[in-house]
C-alpha positions in Angstrom: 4.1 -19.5 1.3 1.3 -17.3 0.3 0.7 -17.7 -3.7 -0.7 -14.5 -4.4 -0.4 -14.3 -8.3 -3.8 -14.3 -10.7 -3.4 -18.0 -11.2 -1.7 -20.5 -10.4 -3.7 -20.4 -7.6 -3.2 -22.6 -3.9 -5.1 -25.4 -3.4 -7.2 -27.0 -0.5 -5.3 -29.7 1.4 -8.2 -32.0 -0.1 -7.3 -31.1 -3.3 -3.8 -31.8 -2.9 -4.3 -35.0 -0.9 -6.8 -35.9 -4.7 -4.4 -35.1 -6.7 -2.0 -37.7 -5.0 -4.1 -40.8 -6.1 -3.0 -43.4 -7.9 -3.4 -43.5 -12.1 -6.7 -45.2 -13.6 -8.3 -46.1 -16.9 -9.2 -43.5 -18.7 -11.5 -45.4 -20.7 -12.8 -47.4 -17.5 -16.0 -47.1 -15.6 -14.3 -45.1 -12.4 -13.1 -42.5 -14.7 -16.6 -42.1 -16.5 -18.3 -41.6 -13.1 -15.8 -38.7 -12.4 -16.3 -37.0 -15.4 -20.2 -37.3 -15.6 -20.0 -36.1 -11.8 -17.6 -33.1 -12.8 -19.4 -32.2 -16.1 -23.0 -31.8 -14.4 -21.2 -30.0 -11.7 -19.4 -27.1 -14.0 -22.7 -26.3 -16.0 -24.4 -25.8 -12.4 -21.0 -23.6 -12.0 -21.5 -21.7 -15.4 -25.2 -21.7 -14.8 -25.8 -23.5 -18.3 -28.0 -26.3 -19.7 -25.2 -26.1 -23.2 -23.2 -29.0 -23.8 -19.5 -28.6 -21.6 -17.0 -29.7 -22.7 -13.7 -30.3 -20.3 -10.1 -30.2 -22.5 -6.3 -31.3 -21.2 -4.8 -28.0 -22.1 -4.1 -24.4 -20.5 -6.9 -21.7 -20.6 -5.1 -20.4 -23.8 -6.0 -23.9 -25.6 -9.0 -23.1 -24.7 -9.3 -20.0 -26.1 -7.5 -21.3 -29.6 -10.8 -24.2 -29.5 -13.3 -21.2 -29.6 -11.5 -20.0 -32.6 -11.0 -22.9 -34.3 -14.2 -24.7 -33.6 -16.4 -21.0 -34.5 -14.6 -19.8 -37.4 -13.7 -20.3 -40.9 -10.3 -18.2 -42.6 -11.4 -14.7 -43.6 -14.5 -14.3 -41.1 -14.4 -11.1 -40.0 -14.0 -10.5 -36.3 -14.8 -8.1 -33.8 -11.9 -8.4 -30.8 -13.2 -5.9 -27.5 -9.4 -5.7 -25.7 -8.9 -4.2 -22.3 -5.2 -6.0 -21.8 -3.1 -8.3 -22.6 -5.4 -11.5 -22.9 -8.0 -9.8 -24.9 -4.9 -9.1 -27.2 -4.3 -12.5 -27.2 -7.5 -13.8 -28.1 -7.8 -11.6 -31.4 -3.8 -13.0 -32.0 -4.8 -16.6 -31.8 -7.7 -16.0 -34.4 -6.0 -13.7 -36.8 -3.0 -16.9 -36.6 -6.0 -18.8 -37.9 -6.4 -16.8 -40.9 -9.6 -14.6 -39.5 -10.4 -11.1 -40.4 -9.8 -9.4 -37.0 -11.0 -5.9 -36.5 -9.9 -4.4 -33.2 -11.7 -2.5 -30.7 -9.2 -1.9 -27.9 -9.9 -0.1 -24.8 -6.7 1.9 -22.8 -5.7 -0.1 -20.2 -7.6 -0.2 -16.7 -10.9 0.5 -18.2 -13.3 -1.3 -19.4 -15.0 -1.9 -23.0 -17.9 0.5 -23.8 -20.6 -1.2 -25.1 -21.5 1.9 -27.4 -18.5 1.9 -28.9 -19.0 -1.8 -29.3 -22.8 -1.2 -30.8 -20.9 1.5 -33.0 -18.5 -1.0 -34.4 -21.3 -3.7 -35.1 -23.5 -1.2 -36.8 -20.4 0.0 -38.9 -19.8 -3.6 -40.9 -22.5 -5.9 -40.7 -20.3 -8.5 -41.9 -19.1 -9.3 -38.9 -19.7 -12.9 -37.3 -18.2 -13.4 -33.8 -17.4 -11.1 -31.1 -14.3 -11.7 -28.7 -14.7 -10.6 -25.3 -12.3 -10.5 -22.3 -14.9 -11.2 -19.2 -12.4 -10.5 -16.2 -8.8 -8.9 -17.6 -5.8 -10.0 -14.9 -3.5 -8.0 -16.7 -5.5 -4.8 -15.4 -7.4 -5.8 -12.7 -10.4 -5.1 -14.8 -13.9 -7.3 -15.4 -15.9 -6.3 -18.2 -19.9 -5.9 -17.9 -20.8 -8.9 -19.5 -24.4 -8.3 -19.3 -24.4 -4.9 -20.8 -21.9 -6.4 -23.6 -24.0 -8.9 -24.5 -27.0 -7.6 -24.9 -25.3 -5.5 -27.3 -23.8 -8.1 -28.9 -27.6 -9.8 -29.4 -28.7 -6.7 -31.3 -26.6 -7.6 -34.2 -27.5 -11.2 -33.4 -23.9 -12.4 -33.8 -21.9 -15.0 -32.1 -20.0 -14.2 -28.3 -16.9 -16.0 -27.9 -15.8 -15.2 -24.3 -12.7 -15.4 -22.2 -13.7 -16.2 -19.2 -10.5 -17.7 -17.9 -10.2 -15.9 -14.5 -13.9 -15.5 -13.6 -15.7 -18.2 -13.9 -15.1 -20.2 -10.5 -15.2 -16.8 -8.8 -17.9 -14.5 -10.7 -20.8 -14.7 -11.1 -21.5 -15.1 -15.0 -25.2 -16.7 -16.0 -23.9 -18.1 -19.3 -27.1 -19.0 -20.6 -29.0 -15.9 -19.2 -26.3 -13.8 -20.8 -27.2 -15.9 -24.1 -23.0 -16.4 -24.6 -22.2 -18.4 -27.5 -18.8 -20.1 -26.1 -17.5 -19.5 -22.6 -13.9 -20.5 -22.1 -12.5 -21.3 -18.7 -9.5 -23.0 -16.5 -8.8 -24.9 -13.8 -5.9 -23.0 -12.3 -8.0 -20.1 -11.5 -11.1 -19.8 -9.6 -11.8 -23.8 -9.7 -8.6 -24.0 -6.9 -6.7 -27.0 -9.1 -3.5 -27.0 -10.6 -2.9 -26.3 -14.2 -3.7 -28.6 -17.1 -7.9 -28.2 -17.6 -9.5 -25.8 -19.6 -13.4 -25.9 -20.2 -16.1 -25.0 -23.1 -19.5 -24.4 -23.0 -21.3 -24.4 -26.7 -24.9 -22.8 -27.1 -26.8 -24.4 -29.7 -26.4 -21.3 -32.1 -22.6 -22.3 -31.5 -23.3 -25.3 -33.0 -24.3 -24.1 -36.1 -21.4 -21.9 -36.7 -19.4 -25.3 -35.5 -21.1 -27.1 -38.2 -20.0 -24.3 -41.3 -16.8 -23.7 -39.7 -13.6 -24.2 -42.1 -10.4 -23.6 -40.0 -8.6 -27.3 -39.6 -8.8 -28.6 -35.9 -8.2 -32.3 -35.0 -7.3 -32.1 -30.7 -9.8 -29.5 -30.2 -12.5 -30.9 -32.0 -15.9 -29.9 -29.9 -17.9 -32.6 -31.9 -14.9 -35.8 -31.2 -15.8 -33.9 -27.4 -19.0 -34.7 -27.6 -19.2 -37.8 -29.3 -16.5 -39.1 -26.6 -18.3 -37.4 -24.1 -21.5 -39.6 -24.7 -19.6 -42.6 -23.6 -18.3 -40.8 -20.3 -14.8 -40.8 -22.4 -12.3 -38.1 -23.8 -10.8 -37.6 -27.5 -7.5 -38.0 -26.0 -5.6 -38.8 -23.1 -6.9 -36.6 -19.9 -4.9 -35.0 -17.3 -6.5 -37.4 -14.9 -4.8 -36.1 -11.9 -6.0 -32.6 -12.2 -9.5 -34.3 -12.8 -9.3 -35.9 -9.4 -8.6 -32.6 -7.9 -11.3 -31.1 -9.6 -13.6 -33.7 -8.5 -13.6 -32.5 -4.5 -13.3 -28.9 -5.7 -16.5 -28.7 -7.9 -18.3 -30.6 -5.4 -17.5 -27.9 -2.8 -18.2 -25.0 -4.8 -21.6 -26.1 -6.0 -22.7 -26.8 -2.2 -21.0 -23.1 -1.6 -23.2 -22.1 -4.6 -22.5 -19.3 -7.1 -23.6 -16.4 -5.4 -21.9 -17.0 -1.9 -18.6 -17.5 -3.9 -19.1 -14.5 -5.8 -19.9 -12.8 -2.3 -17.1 -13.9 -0.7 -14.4 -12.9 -3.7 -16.2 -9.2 -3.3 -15.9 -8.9 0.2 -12.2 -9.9 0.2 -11.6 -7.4 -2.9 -13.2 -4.8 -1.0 -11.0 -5.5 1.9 -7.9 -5.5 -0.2 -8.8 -2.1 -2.1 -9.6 -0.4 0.6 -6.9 -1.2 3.1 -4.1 -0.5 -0.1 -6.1 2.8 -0.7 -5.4 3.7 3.2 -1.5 3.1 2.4 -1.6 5.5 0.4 -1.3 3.2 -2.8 -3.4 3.7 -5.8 -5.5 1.5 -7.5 -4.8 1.0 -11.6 -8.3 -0.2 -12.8 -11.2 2.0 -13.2 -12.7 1.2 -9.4 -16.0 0.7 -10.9 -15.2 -2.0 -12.8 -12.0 -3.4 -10.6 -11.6 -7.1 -10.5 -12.7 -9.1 -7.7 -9.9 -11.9 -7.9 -6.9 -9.6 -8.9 -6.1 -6.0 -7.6 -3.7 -3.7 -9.8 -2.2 -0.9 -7.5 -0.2 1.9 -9.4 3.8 1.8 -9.0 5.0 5.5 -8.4 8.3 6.9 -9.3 10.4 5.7 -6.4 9.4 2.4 -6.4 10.9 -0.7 -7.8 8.3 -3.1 -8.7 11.4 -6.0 -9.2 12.8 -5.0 -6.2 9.1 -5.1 -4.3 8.4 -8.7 -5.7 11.8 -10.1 -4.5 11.5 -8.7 -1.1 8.1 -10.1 -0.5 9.5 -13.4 -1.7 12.9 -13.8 -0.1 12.0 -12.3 3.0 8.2 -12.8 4.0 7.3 -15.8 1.1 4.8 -14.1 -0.2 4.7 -13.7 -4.4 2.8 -11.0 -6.3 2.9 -10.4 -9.9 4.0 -7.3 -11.6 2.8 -5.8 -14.9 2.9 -7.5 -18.5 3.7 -6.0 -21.5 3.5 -1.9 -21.5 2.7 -2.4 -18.0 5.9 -4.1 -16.9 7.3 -2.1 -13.9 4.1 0.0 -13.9 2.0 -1.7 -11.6 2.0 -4.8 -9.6 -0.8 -7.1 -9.2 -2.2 -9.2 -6.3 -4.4 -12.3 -6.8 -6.9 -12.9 -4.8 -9.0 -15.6 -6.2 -10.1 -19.3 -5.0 -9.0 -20.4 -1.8 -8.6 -17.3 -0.5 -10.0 -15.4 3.0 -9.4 -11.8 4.3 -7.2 -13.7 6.9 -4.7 -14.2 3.8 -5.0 -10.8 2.4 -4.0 -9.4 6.1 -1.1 -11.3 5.7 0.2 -10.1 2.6 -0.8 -6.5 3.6 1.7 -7.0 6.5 4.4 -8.0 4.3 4.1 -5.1 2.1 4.3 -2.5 4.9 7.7 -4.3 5.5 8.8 -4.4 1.9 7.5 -0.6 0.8 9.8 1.5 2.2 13.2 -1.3 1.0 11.8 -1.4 -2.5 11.7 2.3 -2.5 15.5 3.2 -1.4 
């Protein structure tokens, strides 16, 4: 079966063979050696000397803990949208009672960062900024670096969504000066579901310490007081932890910039050989995702029809649009354990399930 969808993603047979092992203590010496190892491991991952924090929850928990860790009812809010999960982000915050002002770019393109300096400039009341880094539901990463450093003109706080990059972009948190950097294990980090993780700048902290929305399981400061003693708030997903375990260990002796390399290389590939069938890319190509390609649906083709096809008759699963996109586009994931070797593969299947999805 080839799992081409923007996350879940496959795993590594050593992964899987990890993920097998039997329960432990949570609050036992063997589990506070795994979670020291994988803690150091993710900030050499995220390229960060903040505190990191690792949560049992999807990447959306994660993104909720940003919010409700940052943020106090009726704090005005900057959201930058360029789909569906940069929608989501300014949704989970205005449920917690912030001010939310939108800035949302059309889908496939990226967010300006002039009209973002324009928006700043225009209400200096302001506090946080939520940013989309890579956008699965377009196939479009943002330019973090050229965001930012708009974002530190008006010195005001970054929350980023960095659910599907991290693990396979390069993104020097601490370079880039981000305030909180959200990310999850299904992705890039080639586990199952179940993790999500937090980094928190010391300017973070200072919001954290001001910051009047209620929060009990996502508590950054029971985190890191747990965290101190090699422990958790709560009960772990200590399977995915195990998993994790032989993944960050691989990835940080791959090292950042070969992974980013070798996600650029297979999108490349992927773009490139879609664009010779004749297919047409959705995102903006000069900001198109390296772990997820969106290719245009045109009028004869069924994108339902495409994805069953592929599934019932070559095992091979693709995603189609979300929201306003449904039936628009379709989307193949490319992220993690991946090689241009799996990418042939899929392309094989779809010159096979083209022309049925289009009768």
């Amino acid at each position: 079966m080839q799992l081409r969808i923007p996350g879940p993603t496959p795993c590594p047979p050593e992964v899987l063979k990890a993920l097998g092992k039997q329960m432990i203590d949570h609050r036992g010496k063997e589990f506070g050696e795994i979670i020291t190892r994988i803690t150091a491991n993710l900030k050499t991952l995220f390229q960060t000397k903040n505190d990191l924090f690792i949560l049992s929850s999807s990447g959306s928990g994660g993104m909720e803990s940003a919010v409700v860790n940052m943020l106090s009812p009726s704090d005005k809010v900057l959201s930058v949208a360029i789909g569906v999960f940069g929608e989501r982000f300014a949704e989970i915050a205005r449920t917690y009672g912030a001010n939310v002002i939108p800035l949302n770019f059309e889908y496939g393109k990226a967010a300006d960062p002039d009209e973002i300096r324009k928006a700043l400039h225009a209400d200096p009341a302001i506090k946080a900024v939520l940013v989309t880094h890579n956008e699965t539901s377009t196939g479009v990463t943002n330019d973090m670096a050229a965001i930012s450093k708009v974002i530190r003109e008006f010195d005001k706080l970054i929350l980023v969504d960095s659910i599907s990059g991290l693990g396979s972009l390069d993104l020097p948190v601490d370079t880039l000066g981000l305030d909180v950097v959200i990310a999850g294990s299904q992705k890039g980090w080639m586990v199952p579901p179940g993790l999500s993780f937090a980094s928190v700048s010391e300017k973070a902290w200072k919001a954290h310490a001001v910051a009047k929305i209620p929060r009990f399981y996502f508590d950054y400061t029971k985190a890191k007081k747990y965290l101190a003693d090699a422990q958790t708030p709560w009960t772990p997903a200590i399977s995915v932890y195990f998993g994790l375990d032989v993944s960050t260990k691989a990835m940080v002796a791959e090292g950042v910039a070969s992974i980013a390399q070798r996600h650029a290389k297979v999108a490349e590939f992927t773009r490139k050989e879609l664009k010779e069938r004749g297919l047409t890319i959705f995102a903006d190509e000069k900001y198109a995702s390296n772990v997820v390609t969106s290719v245009k649906a045109d009028e004869k083709l069924s994108v339902p029809k495409l994805r069953q096809i592929l599934r019932d008759e070559h095992k091979v699963i693709i995603a189609g649009g979300q929201g306003k996109l449904k039936g628009k586009i379709f989307r193949i994931g490319h992220m993690g354990w991946v090689s241009k070797e799996d990418m042939k593969e899929v392309l094989q299947a779809l010159d096979k399930a083209l022309p049925k999805a289009r009768e």
